[in-house]
N, C-alpha and C positions, 0 to 999 in steps of 0.2 A: 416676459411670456406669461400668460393667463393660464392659470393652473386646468390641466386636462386628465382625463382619467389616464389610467398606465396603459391601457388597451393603446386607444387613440393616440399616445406619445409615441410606443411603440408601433404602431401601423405607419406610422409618416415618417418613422426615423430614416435620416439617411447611415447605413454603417458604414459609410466612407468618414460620418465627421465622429463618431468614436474615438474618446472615451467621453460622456455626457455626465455631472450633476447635478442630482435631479434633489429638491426638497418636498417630504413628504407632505400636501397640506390637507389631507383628510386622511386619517387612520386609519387602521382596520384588526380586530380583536377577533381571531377566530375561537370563539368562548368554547371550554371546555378541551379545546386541543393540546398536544405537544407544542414547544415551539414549533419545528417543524414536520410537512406533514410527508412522507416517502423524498425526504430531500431536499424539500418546496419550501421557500420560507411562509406561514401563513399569520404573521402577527408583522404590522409595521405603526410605528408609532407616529403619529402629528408631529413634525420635525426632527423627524429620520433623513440623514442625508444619504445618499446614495451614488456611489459612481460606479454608471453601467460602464463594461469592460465589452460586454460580448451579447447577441442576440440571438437565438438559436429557433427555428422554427420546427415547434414539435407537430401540429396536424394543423387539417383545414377542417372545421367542420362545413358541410355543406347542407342548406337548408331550401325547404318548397315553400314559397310564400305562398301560395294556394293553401295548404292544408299543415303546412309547420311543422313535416316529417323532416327530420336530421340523417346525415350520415357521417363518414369520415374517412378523409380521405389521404393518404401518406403525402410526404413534403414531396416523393418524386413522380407523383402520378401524373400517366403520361400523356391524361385526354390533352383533346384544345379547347380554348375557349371562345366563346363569342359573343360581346355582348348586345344587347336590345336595347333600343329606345324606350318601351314601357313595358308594361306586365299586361298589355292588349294584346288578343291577338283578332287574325280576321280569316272571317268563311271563305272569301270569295278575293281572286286581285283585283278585281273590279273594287271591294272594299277598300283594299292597302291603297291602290292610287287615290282612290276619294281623298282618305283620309291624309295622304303626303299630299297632294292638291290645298285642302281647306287648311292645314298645318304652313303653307307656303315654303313649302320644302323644292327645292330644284332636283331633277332627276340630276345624273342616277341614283337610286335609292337600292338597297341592299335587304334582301328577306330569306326565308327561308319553310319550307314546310315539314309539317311535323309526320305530313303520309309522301308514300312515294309519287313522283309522278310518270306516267306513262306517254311519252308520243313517242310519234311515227319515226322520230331521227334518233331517237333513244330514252333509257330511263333513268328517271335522275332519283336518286336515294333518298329517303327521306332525311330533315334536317341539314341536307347538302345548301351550302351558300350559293343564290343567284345572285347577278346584279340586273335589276330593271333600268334598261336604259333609255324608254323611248316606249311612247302607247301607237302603234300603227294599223295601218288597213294590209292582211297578210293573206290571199285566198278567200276575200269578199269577207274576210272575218275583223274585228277588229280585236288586234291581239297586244301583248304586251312583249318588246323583243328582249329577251333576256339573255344575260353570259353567264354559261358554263362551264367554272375553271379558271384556271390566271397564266399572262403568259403566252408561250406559242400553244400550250392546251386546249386555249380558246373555243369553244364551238358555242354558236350563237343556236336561241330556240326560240319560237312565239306559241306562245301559250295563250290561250284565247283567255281575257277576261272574266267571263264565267268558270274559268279554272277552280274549283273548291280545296280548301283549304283543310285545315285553317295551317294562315301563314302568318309569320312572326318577322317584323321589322327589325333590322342590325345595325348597329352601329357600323360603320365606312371600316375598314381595315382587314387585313389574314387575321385568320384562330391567332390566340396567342397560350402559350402555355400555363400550367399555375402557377409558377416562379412571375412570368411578365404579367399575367392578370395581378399578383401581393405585391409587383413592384411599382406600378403606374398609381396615382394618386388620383386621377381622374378615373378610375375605374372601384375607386372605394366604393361600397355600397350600393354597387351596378347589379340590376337585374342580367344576370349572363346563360348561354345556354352550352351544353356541353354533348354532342352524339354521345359517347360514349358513357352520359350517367340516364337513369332510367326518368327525369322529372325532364321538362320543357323548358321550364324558364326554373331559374336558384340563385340563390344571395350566397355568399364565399364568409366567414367569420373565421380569420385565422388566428390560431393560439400558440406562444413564442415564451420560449423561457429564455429569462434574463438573468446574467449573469454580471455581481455585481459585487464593488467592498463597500465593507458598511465601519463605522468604528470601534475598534473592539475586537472585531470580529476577526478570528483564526484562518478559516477559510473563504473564496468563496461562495458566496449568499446566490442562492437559484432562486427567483422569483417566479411566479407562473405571470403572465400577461395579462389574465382575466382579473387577479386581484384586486377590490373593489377597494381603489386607492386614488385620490387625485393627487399629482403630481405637479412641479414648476422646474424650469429647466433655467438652472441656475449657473452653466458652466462658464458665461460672460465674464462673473463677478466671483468666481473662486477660488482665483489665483492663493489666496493666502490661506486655503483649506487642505489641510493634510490630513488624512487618514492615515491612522495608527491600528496595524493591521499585525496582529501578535502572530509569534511563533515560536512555535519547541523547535527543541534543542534537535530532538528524533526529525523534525523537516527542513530543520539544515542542514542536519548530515546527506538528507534521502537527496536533497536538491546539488548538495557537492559545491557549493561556493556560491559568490566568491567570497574567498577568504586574504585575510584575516577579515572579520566580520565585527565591528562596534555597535555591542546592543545594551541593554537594559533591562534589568529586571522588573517583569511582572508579577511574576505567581511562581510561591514556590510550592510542589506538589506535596500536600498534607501526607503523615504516615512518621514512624520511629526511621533515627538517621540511618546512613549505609555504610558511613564511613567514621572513624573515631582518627579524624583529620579535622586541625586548627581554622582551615580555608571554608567546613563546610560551615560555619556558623557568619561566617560575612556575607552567604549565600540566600540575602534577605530581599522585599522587594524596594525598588528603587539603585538599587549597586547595580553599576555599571561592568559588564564585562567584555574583555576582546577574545574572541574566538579565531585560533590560529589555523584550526583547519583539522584530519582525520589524524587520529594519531600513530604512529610507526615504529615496531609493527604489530601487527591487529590482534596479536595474540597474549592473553596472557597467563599464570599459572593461582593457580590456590593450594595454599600452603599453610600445615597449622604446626606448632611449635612441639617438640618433645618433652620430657622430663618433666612437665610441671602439671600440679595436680588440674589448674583451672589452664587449657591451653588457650593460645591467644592465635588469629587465625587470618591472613594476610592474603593479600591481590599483588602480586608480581610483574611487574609489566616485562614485554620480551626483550624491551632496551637496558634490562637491569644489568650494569657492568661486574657484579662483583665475582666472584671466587667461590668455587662450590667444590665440594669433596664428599664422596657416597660415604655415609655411614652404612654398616651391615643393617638389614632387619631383623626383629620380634617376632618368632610366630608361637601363639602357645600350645594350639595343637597340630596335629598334624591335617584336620579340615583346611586351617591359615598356609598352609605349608601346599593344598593344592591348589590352591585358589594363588597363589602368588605363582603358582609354574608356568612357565611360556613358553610355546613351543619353539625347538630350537636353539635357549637358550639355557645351559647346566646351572641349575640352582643346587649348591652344596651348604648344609648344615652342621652345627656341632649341640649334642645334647649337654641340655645345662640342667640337666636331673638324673639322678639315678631312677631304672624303673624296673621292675621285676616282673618278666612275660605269664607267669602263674596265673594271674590273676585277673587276665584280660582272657581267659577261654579258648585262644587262639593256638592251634600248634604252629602256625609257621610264625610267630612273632614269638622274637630271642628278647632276652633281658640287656637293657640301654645302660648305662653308665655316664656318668657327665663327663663331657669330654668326648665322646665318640662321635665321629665324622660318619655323615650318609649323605649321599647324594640320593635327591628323590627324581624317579623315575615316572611315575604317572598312576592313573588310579585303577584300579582291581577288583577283585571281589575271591571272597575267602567263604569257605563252611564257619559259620558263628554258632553261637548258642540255637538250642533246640535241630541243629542240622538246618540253619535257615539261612540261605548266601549273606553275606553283609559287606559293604562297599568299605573298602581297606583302599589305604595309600601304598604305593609299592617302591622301595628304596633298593637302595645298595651302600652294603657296608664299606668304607673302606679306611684303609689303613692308618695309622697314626700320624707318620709323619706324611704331610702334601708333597706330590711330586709321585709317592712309591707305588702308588696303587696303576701306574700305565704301566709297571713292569709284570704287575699279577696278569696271571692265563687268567680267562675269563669264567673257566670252570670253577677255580678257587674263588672267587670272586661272590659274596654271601650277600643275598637277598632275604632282605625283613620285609614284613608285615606288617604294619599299625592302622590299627582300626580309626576312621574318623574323628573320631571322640577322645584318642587316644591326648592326654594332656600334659606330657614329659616338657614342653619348654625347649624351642630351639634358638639357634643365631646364625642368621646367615655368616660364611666364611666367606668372606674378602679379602683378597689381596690387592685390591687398588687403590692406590695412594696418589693419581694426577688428580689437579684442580682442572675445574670446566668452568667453562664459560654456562651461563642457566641456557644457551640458545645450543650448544653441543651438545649438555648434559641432555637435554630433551631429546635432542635428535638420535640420541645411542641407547636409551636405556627409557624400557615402557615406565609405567606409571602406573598406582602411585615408589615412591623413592624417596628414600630418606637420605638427606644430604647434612652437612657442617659446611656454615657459610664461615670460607677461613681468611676472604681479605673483603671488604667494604666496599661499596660502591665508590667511586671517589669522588663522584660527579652531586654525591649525596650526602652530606658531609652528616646529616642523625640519622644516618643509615642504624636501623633496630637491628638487622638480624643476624648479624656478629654476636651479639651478646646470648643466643642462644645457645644450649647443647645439640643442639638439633633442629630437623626442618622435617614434614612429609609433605613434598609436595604431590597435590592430590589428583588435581586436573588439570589440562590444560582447557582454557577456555578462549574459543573464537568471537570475541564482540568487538565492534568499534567503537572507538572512544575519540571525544573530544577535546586538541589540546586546548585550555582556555587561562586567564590572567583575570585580575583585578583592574579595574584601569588605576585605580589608587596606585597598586604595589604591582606596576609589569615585570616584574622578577620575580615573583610570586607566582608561577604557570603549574596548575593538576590539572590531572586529565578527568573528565568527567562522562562517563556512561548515559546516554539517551534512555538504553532502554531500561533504566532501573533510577537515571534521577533526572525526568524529561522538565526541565525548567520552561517556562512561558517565558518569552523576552518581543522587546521590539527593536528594531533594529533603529541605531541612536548615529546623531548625526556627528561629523567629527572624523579625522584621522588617527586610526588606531598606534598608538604607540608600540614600537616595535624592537624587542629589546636584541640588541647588539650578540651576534654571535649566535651559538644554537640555543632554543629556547632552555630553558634550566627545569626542568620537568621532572616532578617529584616521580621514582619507580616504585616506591612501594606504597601501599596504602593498606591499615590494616583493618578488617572489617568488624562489625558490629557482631554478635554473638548472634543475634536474631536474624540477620541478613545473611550470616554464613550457612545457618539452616535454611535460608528460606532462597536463597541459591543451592546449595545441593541437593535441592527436591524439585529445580525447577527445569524448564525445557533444555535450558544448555546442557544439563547431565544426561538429556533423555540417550544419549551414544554409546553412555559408560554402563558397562556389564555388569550386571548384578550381582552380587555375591554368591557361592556356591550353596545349593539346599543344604540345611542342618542333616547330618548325618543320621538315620534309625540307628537307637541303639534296643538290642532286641536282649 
């Protein structure tokens, strides 16, 4: 094929023979632009390949070859059309037969006028199709016998020759629509007429975005049609041309399979790591990885370490098998003591300070000793300094040993006061001693919860978080993750996050190795110190409630 502009290739395409390879052989550099321009691609380079997928017809412009005014008309617009034999037209029928006569045209012959016409049997509209069938002697006149209409509609008229016009010669056939006008190949470039557009005679130029893969290229490429590009239609001899058409991680999850899925690394997304795991440093380009599918299930927790001065801060997946056991919480004042209350459920305390009420200006707040037990009740407000209300936490004392305080009448029963700010140091009182599972412990007890991990994952043999004293688990977090392998090491499987580590890959040829029994899927992963802030500031927290306003202390 002789290389043709994109217009022209596109106007004659059939899209029954779809999908086409097309080689670019004249460039086009839109200087000064973006790559692309609202979507469009507007740069293609001198031996770009191209394989159109899809052809989409965005408008028709419509133009007057008389004076080379433009309009535009949508892909469903619903004139008809009809075309002319030239861009002539004539005054009189006596001219149109002349000219069908010295042309050696055989009647009938097909016209049209652009005024109405008026006889005695009726009036016929302007631009309404005749067909002349025959020049006769009709009432001593000689006239032209014309039909109007198709079908049983038929009614014949004689229009006497000195009829005035001006009348426009048609091509033989019915109006045809704009879909049948852009699809016939003999009507490219046709002078056509349309009743319903305001110009006589007009030329059709229709503009079609193309939709196409390129090499490299992530998405589909939209071309405009008009791009001043010549082209050669190479799809005979391309059997051995494969486009390499990349893709994230985040568009095969969005796409859902199939899986397991054998691809390759492209690009890995610049930035400091996310995870302080051995697997992320293999995750370079050229390594090959299998992608098992969405990982189950989709939720998981964040969790930073207790006891130690630098804590170290962890991703929990919800398949983690091991052994969890609540430890009490921390609160040092009694601000932390209302902000941890939930409605419904009794939070009880024991003070691990002695404090003496003098000194905080308060009359309803008694003097604490370490060791006394208060359940807190909810928040209040109390006369403070200067006679000026100030927001107190409101408790109830109770008794030493647990268990005696349901037999106290309720009157006996002493309510304290502590001011917000108040900083005595508590511990939560717990009595719970069962192991949970991390998918119970979640479902019973809100968040955050300080837990002691007391038996191992087993399924994870360097299970960390045994060796801790403690755990707070902080969030739960809803994101999908990807299970994925090595193809090197298929017993090697982490799960990897789209929206925070979207790898480029292409998808690699081969049967993915598929390791015997359930995938071995590491559950913990523990995060980077920069990526554990720069997730707790990020949209997935945007649910979690703010901490309580710092207390006025007046």
């Amino acid at each position: 094929m002789e290389p043709v502009s994109l217009q022209d290739f596109v106007c004659a395409l059939d899209p029954a023979s779809l999908p086409r390879v097309l080689r670019v052989c004249s460039g086009v550099y839109f200087q000064g632009s973006i790559y692309e321009i609202s979507g469009n691609e507007c740069s293609l380079s001198t031996g770009d390949l191209i394989k159109v997928t899809c052809v989409r017809l965005q408008k028709v412009v419509c133009e007057n070859p008389g004076t080379g005014q433009t309009m535009e008309l949508a892909p469903n617009f619903q004139g008809n059309f009809s075309p002319l034999t030239g861009p002539q037209s004539y005054g009189t029928l006596e001219e149109l037969v002349s000219a069908a006569t010295q042309s050696s045209k055989q009647l009938p012959i097909c016209f049209m006028s652009t005024h109405r016409i008026t006889t005695k049997a009726r009036v016929v509209p302007q631009e309404q199709p005749l067909k002349l069938e025959a020049v006769e002697m009709h009432l001593g006149t000689c006239c032209a016998r014309c039909v109007l209409g198709t079908g049983a509609q038929q009614v014949i008229l004689h229009l006497p020759l000195s009829q005035k016009g001006p009348f426009w010669e048609l091509e033989p056939g019915p109006p045809r629509t704009l879909l049948q006008v852009l699809q016939d190949p003999a009507l490219r470039d046709t002078i056509l007429t349309c009743p319903a557009l305001p110009w006589h005679s007009l030329t059709l130029m229709p503009q079609y975005e193309v939709e196409a893969i390129m090499h490299l290229r992530r998405t589909i490429v939209k071309i405009p049609s008009t791009l001043e590009v010549d082209v050669e239609d190479i799809t005979a001899s391309s059997q051995h041309i494969h486009f390499i058409q990349p893709l994230l991680l985040s568009e095969a999850l969005a796409r859902g399979g199939p899986f397991p899925l054998p691809t390759e690394i492209l690009e890995v997304p610049e930035g400091p790591p996310i995870f302080l795991s051995p697997w992320l440093s293999s995750l370079r380009k050229g390594q090959r990885l299998c992608i098992y599918g969405v990982a189950s299930p989709p939720w998981r927790v964040l969790a930073s370490t207790k006891g130690r001065k630098v804590p170290r801060h962890f991703m929990i997946s919800g398949a983690y098998q091991g052994k969890l056991r609540r430890r009490p919480r921390e609160f040092p004042t009694a601000y932390d003591l209302l902000g941890a209350l939930q409605p419904g459920q009794p939070l009880r305390v024991v003070a691990t300070k002695d404090c003496e009420g003098d000194g905080l200006e308060n009359p309803g707040f008694m003097s604490l000793a370490m060791g006394d037990r208060l359940e807190v009740l909810g928040s209040g407000q109390a006369l403070g300094v200067q006679e000026r209300d100030m927001n107190v936490l409101v408790c109830q004392r109770l008794s030493d040993q647990p268990g005696e305080e349901e037999c106290e009448e309720a009157e006996d029963q002493e309510q304290i006061l502590l001011p917000l700010h108040f900083s005595g140091g508590f511990v939560e009182e717990l009595g719970d001693g069962r192991r949970y599972s991390l998918q119970d412990l979640i479902a019973q007890f809100p968040l955050p919860c300080e837990v002691k991990v007391v038996a191992k994952d087993a399924s994870h043999p360097d299970d960390p978080l045994p060796s801790f004293l403690g755990l707070r688990l902080e969030e739960k977090i809803m994101e999908p993750f990807l299970v994925v392998s090595l193809d090197s090491n298929p017993e090697m499987c982490f799960e990897v996050p789209p929206r925070w580590l979207d790898l480029t890959v292409v998808e690699a040829e081969g049967q993915p190795s598929q390791p015997a029994g359930p995938l071995p899927v590491v559950p913990v992963e523990e995060l980077t110190e920069a990526f554990y802030y720069h997730l707790r500031k990020s949209p997935a927290f945007e649910g979690q409630a703010p901490p309580p306003r710092p207390p006025k202390i007046f």
